[in-house]
N, C-alpha and C positions, 0 to 999 in steps of 0.2 A: 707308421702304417698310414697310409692315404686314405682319406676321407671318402666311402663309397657312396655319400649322399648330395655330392657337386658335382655330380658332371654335366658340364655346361652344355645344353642344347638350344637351339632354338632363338640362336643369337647370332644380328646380322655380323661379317667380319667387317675389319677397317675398311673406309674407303680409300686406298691410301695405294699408292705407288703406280699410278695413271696419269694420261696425260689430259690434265684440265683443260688446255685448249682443243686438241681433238676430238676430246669427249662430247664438248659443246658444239653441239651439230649446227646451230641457229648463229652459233659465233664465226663457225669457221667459214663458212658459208657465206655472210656478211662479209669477212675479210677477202673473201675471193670477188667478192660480185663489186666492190669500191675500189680493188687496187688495181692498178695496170697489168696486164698478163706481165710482161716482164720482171713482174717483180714480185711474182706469187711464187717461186720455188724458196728463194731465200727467206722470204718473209714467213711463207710454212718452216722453214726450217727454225728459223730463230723463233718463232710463236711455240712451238710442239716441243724446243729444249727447254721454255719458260715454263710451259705447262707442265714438263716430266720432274722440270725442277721443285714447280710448286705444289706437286702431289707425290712427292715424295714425304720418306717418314717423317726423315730428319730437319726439313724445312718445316713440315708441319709444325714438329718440335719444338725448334726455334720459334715459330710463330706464339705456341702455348705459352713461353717461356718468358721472352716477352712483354704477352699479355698480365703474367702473373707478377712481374719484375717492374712495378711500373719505375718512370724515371724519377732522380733524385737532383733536391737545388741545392747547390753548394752555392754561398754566398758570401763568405770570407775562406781563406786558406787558412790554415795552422798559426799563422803569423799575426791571424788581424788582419790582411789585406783583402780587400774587396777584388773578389774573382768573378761571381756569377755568372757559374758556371753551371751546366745541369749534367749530369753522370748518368749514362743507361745502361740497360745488360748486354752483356758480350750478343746475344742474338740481335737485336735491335739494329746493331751495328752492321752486324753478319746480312742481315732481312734488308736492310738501307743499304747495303753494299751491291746485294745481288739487283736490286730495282733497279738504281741508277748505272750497273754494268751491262744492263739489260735492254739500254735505250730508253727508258721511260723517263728522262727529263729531255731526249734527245730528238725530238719530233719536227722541230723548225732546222734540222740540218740538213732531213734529207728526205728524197720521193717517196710519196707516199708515207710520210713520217705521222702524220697521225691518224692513220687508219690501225698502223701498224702501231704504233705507241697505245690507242686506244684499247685495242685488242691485249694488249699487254698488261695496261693498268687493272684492266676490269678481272685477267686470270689472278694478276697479281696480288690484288683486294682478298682475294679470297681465303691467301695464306693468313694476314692479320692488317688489317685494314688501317692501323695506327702509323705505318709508316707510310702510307699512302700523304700524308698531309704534307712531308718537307720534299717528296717527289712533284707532286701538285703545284705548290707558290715554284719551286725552281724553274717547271715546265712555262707556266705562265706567268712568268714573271717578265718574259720577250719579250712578248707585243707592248708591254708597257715603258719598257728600257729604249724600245725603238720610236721611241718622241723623240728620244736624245740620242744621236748618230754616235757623237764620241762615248756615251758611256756604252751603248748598245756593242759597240765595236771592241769596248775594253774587257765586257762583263759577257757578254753573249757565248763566246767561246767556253768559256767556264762555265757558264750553265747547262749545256748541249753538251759535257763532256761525259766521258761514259768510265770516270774515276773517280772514286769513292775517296775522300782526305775528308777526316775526321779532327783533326787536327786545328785549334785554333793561331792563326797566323795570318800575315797578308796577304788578302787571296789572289794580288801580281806573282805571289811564293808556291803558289795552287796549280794545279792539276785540270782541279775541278772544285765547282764550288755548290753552295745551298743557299738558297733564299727565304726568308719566310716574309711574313707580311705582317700587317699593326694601321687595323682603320676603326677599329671602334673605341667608343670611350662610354666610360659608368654613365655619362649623364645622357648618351646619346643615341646609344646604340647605334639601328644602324641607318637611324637620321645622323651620317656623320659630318653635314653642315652644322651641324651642334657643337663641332669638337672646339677645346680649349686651348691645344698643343701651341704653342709660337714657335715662329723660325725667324729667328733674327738677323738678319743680314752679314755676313763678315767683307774683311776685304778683298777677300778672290771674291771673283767672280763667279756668281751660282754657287756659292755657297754659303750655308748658314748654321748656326746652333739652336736647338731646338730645346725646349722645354714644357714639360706637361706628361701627359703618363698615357699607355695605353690600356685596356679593360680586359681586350683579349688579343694577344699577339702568338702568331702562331708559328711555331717550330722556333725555338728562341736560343736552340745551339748553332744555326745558323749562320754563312759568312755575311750575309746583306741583309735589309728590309726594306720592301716598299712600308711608308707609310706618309700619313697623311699631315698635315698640320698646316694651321693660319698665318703664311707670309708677314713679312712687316714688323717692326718695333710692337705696333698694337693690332697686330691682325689686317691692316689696311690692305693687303695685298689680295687678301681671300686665299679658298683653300687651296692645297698646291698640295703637290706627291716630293716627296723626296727619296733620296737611297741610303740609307745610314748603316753602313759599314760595321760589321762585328770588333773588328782587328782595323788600325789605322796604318798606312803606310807604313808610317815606322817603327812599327810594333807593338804600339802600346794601346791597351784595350780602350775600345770606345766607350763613353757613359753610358752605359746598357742594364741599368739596376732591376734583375729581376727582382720581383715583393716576392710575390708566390707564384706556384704553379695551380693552376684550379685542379681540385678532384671530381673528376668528370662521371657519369653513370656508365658510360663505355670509353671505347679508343683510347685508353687506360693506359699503354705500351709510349702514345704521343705526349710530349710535354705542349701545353699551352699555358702560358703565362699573363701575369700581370708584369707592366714594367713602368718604370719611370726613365724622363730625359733629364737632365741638367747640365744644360753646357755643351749638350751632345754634338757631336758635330754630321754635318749631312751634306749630300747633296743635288741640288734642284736638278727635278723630272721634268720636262717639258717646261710650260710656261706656269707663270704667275697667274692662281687663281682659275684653273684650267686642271685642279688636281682629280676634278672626278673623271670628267672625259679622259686624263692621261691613264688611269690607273683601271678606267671602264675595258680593258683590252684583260689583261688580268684579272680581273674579276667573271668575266665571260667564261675564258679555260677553266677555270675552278668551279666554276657554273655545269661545264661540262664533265669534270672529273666526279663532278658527287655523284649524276645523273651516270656517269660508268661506275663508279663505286658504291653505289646501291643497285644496279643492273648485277654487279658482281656477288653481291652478297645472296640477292636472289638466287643468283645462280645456283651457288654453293648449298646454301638451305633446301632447296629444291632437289637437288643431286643427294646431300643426303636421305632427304626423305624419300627418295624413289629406288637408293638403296636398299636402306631398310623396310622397306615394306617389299622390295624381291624377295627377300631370303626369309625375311620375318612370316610365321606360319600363324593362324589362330580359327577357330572354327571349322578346321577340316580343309584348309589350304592357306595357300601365298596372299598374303593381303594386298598384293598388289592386284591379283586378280580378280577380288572382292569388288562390285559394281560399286559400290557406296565409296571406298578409298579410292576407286580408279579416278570416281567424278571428281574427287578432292586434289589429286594429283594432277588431273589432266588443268583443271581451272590453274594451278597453282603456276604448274607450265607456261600455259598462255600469258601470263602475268610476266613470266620470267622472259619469255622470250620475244614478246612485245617490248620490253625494255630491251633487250639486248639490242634488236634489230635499231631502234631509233637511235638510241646512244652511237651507233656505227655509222650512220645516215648521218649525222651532225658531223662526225669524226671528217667522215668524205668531205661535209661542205667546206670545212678547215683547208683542207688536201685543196680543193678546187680553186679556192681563194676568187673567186668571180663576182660581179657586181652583185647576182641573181644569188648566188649561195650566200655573200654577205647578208644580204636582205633576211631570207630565207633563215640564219642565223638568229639573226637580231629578235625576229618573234618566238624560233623554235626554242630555243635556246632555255630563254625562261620558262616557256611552257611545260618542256620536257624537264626540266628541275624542280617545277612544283608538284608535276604530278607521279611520274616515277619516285621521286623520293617518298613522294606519300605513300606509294603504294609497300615499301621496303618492310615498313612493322609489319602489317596484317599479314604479306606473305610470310615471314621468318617466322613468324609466333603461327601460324596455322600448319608449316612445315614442323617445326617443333612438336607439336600436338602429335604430329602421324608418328612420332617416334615414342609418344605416350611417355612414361616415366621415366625410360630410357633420355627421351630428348631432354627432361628439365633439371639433370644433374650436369656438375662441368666439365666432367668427363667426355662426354657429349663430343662439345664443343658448340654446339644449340645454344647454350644459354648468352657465350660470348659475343655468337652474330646476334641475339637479341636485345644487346645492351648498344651494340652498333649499329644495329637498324635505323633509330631517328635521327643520328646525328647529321647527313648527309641533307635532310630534309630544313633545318636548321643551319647550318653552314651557308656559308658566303648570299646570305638574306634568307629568312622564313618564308612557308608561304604566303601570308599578305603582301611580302616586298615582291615576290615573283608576281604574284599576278597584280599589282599596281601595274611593274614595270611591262607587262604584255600591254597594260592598257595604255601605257604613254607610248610604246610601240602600235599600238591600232592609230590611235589618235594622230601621231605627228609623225610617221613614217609609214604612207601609204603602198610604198614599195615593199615593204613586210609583209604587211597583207598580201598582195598579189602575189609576190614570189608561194607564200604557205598553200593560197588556192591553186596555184598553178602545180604544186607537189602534189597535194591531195587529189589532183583533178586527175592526175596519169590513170589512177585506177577509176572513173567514172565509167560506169555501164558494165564493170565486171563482177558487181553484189548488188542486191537490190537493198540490202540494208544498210551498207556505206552510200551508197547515193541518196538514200531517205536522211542520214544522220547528217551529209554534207547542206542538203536542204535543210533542214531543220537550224546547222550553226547559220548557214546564211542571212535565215530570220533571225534571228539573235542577234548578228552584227551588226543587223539594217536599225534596231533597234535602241540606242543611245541613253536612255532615260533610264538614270537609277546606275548607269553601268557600275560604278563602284560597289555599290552592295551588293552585285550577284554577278562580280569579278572571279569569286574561284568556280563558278560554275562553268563560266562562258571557258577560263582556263581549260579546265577539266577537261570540256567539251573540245577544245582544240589538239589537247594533245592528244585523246581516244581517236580524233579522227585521223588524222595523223598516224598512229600505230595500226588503224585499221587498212589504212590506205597503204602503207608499206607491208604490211601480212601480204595482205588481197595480192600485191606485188608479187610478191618473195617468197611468202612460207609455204612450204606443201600445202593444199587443196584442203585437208581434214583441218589443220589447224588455223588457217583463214575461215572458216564456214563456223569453227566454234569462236572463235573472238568477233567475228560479224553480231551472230546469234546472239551471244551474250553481253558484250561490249556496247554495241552499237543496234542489236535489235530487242535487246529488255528481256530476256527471255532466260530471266535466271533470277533467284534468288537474293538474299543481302550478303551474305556469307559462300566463302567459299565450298566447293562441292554442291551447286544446284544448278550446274548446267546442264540443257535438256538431253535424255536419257539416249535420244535418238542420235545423237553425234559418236563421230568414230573417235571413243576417247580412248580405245586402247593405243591408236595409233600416235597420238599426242603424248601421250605418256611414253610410250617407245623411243620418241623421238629425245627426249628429255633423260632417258634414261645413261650413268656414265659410267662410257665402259672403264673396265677394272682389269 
């Protein structure tokens, strides 16, 4: 006989079987306003199958699944033989198969490719963000391949392909291939002029064997790795990039000893590794002792991807939470109606879709490739990676909250975006390295500067509070003394103006006037939900809200 004391009421249903990019009113919008007309039907079309894909159950599934599975190091076979090899679950595979068939390693093949790539990754994050990292180094692993014409020309195909081979083999035997990367080391971090690695010269030319270990090398099932290491018998060479091959021509595995995989606090689903070299064989990236500037092109894209995969996570926490408080009832109605949760929602919004819009704006300068977007790059770049990452915990943990006890079990799914929130912020340099590297961008590339004023400037005389905030960094920049110690401020300050100045642009009227307000005119609280009372937060919140 059934239990007459659980009938469940009063309980939001899944969000689940929608299309995450259409849903995203600020995303898709973005994707129309950066891409050429001619190339918005198809690009809607393949964005809207990505997003029905990624808000389906069964992908979601695969994502939990996954996350719960994390990977496994096999380091000898049965035999005693040294494999190092790393084993994932069937999802993993499934979730890395549909990415990369999806175009998102595919962005330098074609028009418009990463606006459209960008728009993809950031839906795509949302499923489970662990496989975002071996889509990531493959993506940008180009611009740094193209120092060297002949490998670029051997290895580029393979990385732009939209074929999933899982498979360990020689990747001329490939389809398609995966890259990860290997620049820091225990003693070093991510002063990697510190590294100890050697590459010893052989008889071919550009080529060498390398020896020394890397700290953290990421995606290490991988066909290739950029990394890093000291030229020369004793380092004389200085540091240089290489390419060190998982699989050798002739089949036989490369010296790739993984030690262990780290147990990380999130992104759980992705393996990162320790590894040692001996004997490894590699080979030379661009030139001798020129490995930072070779390898600074890929590091840039990865720069970019965290800044879309925390823009994504937002997303998704946000979309929950405004869920749940539609349907969720308490006090005699809908808490989303509730003044107090609206302000919480709407703040939460503006956060989210301030990141989206800039992470797109970056995506375009890619697309543009012009002196003025380089420039433009070079300063936004970082900036937008120290501060949008930052902002990734506070949102997910305050979206969490609105779903109260419901958010903080794992069923949820809350708690997982909560454990991948900082990671993004951390990745490919902390914030002290991003905003050092703004200020050696102020400093010794004055065309950075100009290009960021000249963006920020489209929207002067359209708020009075972005023209006050633009004035105010002005003085700040005129001012030089000290700038290291109050480097993440002057950051901060660049990339708020920046997102203010692209709202004022772009976003509807209501949601420009409250990120002004609050962002850039002081007129709010420390915590989210204390934006002024008088703003039309229902309409922000409408906007944010995904359809189902």
């Amino acid at each position: 006989m059934a239990a007459s004391t659980h009938t469940v009421t009063n309980q939001a249903p899944p969000l689940v079987a929608y299309d995450l990019f259409a849903a995203d009113r600020a995303l898709a919008e973005a994707v129309e306003r950066h891409l050429d007309p001619a190339l918005l039907d198809d690009a809607r079309a393949e964005l809207s199958a990505l997003g029905r894909t990624s808000g389906s159950a069964q992908v979601q599934k695969w994502g939990a699944l996954a996350n719960e599975n994390p990977p496994k190091l096999l380091t000898h076979d049965r035999y005693g033989e040294r494999v190092d090899e790393v084993e994932f679950h069937p999802s993993w595979h499934r979730l890395l198969g549909k990415g990369v068939s999806a175009g998102l390693t595919a962005a330098w093949a074609r028009p418009g490719g990463h606006v459209r790539r960008a728009a993809g990754f950031l839906v795509w994050s949302q499923v489970e963000a662990g496989n975002g990292c071996p889509l990531s180094m493959t993506h940008a692993a180009v611009p740094a391949l193209r120092a060297d014409p002949a490998l670029a020309a051997e290895w580029e195909p393979r990385l732009t392909s939209t074929v999933y081979d899982q498979d360990l083999r020689p990747a001329a035997q490939k389809a398609g291939a995966l890259f990860g990367m290997g620049m820091t080391e225990k003693q070093g971090g991510s002063d990697v002029r510190a590294n100890t690695t050697l590459a010893r010269p052989l008889a071919e030319d550009g080529t060498y064997e390398l020896t020394g270990h890397k700290w953290f090398c990421s995606a290490p099932m991988s066909d290739g790795f950029l990394v890093l290491a000291q030229a020369g018998a004793a380092g004389e060479g200085g540091l240089t990039c290489f390419l060190v091959p998982r699989v050798l021509a002739d089949g036989t595995r490369n010296v790739f000893r993984i030690q262990r995989l780290k147990d990380k606090l999130g992104n759980r689903s992705n393996a990162s590794a320790e590894v040692e070299f001996d004997g490894t064989w590699a080979r030379r990236v661009g030139e001798e002792g020129r490995g930072v500037r070779t390898i600074i092109g890929m590091v840039a894209a990865t720069r970019l991807d965290c800044v879309l995969g925390s823009a994504g996570l937002m997303r998704q926490a946000v979309a929950q939470a405004v869920h749940h408080c539609e349907y969720r009832e308490a006090f005699g109605g809908r808490l989303i109606d509730k003044p107090l949760m609206r302000n919480v929602l709407a703040d939460l919004a503006l956060e989210s879709e301030a990141a989206t819009t800039l992470a797109l704006r970056l995506a375009a300068a890619y697309d543009d490739g012009g002196e003025q977007e380089r420039a433009f790059l070079r300063l936004a770049v970082p900036a937008a990676k120290y501060w949008v990452t930052k902002r990734c915990t506070p949102v997910v943990a305050e979206a969490l909250e609105c779903l109260g006890g419901n958010g903080y079990v794992e069923e949820s799914g809350m708690p997982r975006l909560l454990r991948e929130s900082p990671l993004n912020s951390v990745w490919e340099g902390a914030g002290n390295v991003q905003a050092l590297d703004v200020l050696r961008a102020l400093q010794r590339e004055p065309a950075a500067l100009n290009a960021y004023l000249q963006e920020v400037g489209l929207a002067r005389g359209a708020d009075h509070r972005l023209d006050g905030a633009i004035k105010d960094l002005l003085t700040e920049l005129a001012d030089l003394d000290g700038m290291e110690g109050r480097a993440r401020r002057l950051v901060e300050r660049i990339a708020v103006v920046l997102q203010g100045s692209l709202l004022v642009r772009f976003a509807p009227p209501e949601v420009a006037d409250a990120f002004c307000a609050s962002r850039l005119g002081g007129d709010r609280g420390a915590s989210f939900g204390t934006l002024p009372h008088t703003l039309d937060l229902a309409a922000v919140v409408e906007r944010a809200r995904p359809v189902s």
